[in-house]
N, C-alpha and C positions, 0 to 999 in steps of 0.2 A: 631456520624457517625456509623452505621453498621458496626459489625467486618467480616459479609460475605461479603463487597462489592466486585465488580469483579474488576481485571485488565486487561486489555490489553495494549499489546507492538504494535505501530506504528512506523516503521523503516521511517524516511525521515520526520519528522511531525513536522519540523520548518516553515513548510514553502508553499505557494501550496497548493494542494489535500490533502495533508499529513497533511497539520493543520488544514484545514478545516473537514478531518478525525474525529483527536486527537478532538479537541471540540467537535462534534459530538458525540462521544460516548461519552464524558463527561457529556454531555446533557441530555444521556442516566441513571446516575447515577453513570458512571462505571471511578475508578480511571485510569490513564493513564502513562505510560513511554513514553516519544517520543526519536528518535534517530535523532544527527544531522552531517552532514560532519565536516563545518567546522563555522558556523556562530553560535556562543555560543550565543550572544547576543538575535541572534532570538528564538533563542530555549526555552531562558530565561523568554525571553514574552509568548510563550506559555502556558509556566508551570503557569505564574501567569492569563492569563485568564481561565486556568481550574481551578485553585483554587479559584478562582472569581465566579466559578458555583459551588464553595462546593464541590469539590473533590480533593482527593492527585495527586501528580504529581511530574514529576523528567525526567531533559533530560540526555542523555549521548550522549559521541561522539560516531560514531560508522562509519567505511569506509566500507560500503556493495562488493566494488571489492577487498576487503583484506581478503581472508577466513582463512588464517594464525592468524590474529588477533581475531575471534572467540571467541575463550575460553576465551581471560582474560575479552572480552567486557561480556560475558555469566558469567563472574563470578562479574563485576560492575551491573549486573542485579539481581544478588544474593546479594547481599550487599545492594542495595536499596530496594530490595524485604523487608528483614529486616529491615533495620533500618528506613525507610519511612514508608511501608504498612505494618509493623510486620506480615511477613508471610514466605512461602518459595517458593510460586510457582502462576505463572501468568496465565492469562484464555484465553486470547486472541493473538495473532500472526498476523499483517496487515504487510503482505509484500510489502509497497507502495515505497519506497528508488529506484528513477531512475533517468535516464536522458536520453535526446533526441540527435541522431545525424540524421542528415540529408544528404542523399549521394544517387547518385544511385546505382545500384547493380554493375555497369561497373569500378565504382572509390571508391568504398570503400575499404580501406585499411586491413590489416589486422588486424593493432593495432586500430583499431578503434572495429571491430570486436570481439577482447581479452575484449576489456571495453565491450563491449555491454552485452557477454557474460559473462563475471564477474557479472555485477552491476545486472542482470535482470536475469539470469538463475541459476549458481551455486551459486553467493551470497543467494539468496532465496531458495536451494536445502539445502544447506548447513548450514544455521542458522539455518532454518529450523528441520536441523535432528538434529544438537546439544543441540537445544532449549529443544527438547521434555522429558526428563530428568525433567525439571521443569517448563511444561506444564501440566495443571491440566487436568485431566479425566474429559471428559464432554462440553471440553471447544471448542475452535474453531481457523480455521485460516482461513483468507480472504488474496488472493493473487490478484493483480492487474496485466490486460491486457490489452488491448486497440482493440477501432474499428476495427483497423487497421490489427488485426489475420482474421478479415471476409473481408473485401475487402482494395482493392491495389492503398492506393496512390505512384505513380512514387517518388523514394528518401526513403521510409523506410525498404527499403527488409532487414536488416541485426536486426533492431528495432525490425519490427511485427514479424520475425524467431523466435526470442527469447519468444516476447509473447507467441507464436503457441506451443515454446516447454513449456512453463508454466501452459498454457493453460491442454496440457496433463499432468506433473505431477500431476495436480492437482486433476483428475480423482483417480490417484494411491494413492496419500496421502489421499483420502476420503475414498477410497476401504483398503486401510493398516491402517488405523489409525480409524477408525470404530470399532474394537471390542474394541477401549479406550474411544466412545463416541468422539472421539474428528470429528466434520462435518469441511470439508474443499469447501471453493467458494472461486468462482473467478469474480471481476470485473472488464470489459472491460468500461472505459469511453470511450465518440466519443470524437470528437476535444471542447477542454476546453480553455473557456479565461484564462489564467496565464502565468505564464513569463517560461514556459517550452518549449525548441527548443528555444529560444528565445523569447517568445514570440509574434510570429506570427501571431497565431490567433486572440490572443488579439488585435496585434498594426496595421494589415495590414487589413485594409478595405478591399479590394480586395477580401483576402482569408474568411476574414471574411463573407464578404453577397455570395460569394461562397459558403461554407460549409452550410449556412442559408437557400440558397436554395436548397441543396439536404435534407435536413436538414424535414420531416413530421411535425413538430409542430414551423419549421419556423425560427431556432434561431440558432446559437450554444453554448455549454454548460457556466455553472458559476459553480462555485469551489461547490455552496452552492447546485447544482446537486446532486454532487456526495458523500458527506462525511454521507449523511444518511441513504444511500443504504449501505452504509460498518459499519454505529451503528448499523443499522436493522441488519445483520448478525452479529454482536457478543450480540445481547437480545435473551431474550427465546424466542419473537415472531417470530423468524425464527430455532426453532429446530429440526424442520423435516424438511428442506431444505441444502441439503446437496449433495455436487460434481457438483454442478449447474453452468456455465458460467451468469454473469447476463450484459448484455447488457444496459449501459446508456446513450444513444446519441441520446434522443430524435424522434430516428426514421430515421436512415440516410441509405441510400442506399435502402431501401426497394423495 
C-alpha cells in the first residue's frame, strides 16, 4: 500500500449517507475514519467493508452536539492516525453527523432547537476549527446541507436555518482557510430514500411519488446519489473547485 495514501474523517459514516460517503471515497483509493453516535456494531461493519476494498479504516465514537468532548475525541484521532495509518495528520473533513426533526415553525420547541443547533451548526463550526491543527495543507472539507436551504417544505424551518447558516460559513472557511490550500464545499442532497426523519421518503408512498414529481429526472434520490459527489471532492479531480454549494436532487423545484 502507498505510504502517501490520503485520509479522510467522515463524521456520522455508520450508517445512511455517511456510509454510503465513507465507501465512496474508499473506492476512491483513500483510507478512512468514520464516526459513530452510538451503534458500535454498525460502525464495525463499515470499517470491514473498506478494508474489503483495500484500504485502512477505524471508527470512533464521537457525539457531534457535545463540543466539550472535542479534544479528547481529536486526540483518539491522533492515536489512530498513528497507530493505524502511521502518520500525524488527515486530509480530509466530511462534515455529514445529523439528524432530522420535523416541526412547524409555530411548535418547535426550543430544545429541539438547542439539538438542531448543536448537531448541524456549532458541532461542525467547532470540530472543524479544532480539527485544523491536524489537517493537512492542501487537503479539503466537504460540509453537508440540504435542498431544503433553496426552497420551503412546511415542518423544516429550524433544520433548513441551520443548513442556510452552514451553507455561509462555508464561504468563510474556503476564503480563511485558502492561503493553507485547504478548498471547502458543500453538499446539499434533495429528499433521499433512508431511514433519516424516519424515514418517510423512503416508506411513505405518498410523499414519495410527491417528491418524484416535482422531482426533473423523475425520482427521488438513493444513498448511491450522493456519496460520490462528496469522493469526487476529496480527489485531485476536483482541486479547483472550491467554496461551491453543490446541489443533488435530481433537479427538484426548478
Amino acid at each position: 500500500m502507498a505510504v502517501n495514501t490520503k485520509i479522510a474523517l467522515v463524521t456520522g459514516g455508520s450508517r445512511g449517507l455517511g456510509k454510503n460517503m465513507a465507501i465512496a471515497i474508499a473506492k476512491k483509493g483513500i483510507d478512512v475514519i468514520i464516526t459513530y453516535h452510538s451503534k458500535k456494531d454498525e460502525a464495525e461493519e463499515v470499517v470491514k467493508e473498506i478494508e474489503n476494498l483495500g484500504q485502512r479504516a477505524d471508527a470512533i465514537q464521537l457525539n457531534v452536539a457535545e463540543s466539550s468532548t472535542f479534544d479528547s475525541f481529536l486526540e483518539e484521532v491522533s492515536n489512530s492516525l498513528k497507530n493505524i495509518f502511521k502518520t500525524d495528520k488527515f486530509d480530509f473533513l466530511v462534515n455529514n453527523a445529523g439528524i432530522g426533526i420535523h416541526n412547524s415553525f409555530a411548535e418547535t420547541t426550543e430544545a429541539e432547537f438547542d439539538q438542531l443547533t448543536n448537531i448541524h451548526f456549532k458541532g461542525p463550526f467547532f470540530l472543524t476549527q479544532k480539527a485544523l491543527p491536524i489537517l493537512n495543507d492542501g487537503g479539503g472539507i466537504v460540509n453537508i446541507s440540504s435542498g431544503l436551504a433553496r426552497f420551503s417544505f412546511p415542518g423544516y424551518a429550524a433544520y433548513a436555518s441551520m443548513k442556510g447558516a452552514i451553507e455561509t460559513l462555508t464561504q468563510y472557511q474556503a476564503k480563511e482557510l485558502g492561503e493553507r490550500k485547504i478548498r471547502v464545499n458543500i453538499v446539499a442532497p434533495g429528499a433521499i430514500e433512508t431511514d433519516f426523519g424516519g424515514g418517510a421518503v423512503r416508506d411513505n408512498d405518498e410523499i414519495n411519488k410527491m417528491i418524484a414529481g416535482l422531482t426533473a429526472l423523475g425520482r427521488v434520490g438513493l444513498p448511491d446519489d450522493i456519496g460520490g459527489v462528496v469522493a469526487f471532492l476529496c480527489s485531485e479531480e476536483s482541486r479547483w473547485v472550491n467554496g461551491q454549494r453543490i446541489e443533488v436532487s435530481g433537479g427538484i423545484f426548478l
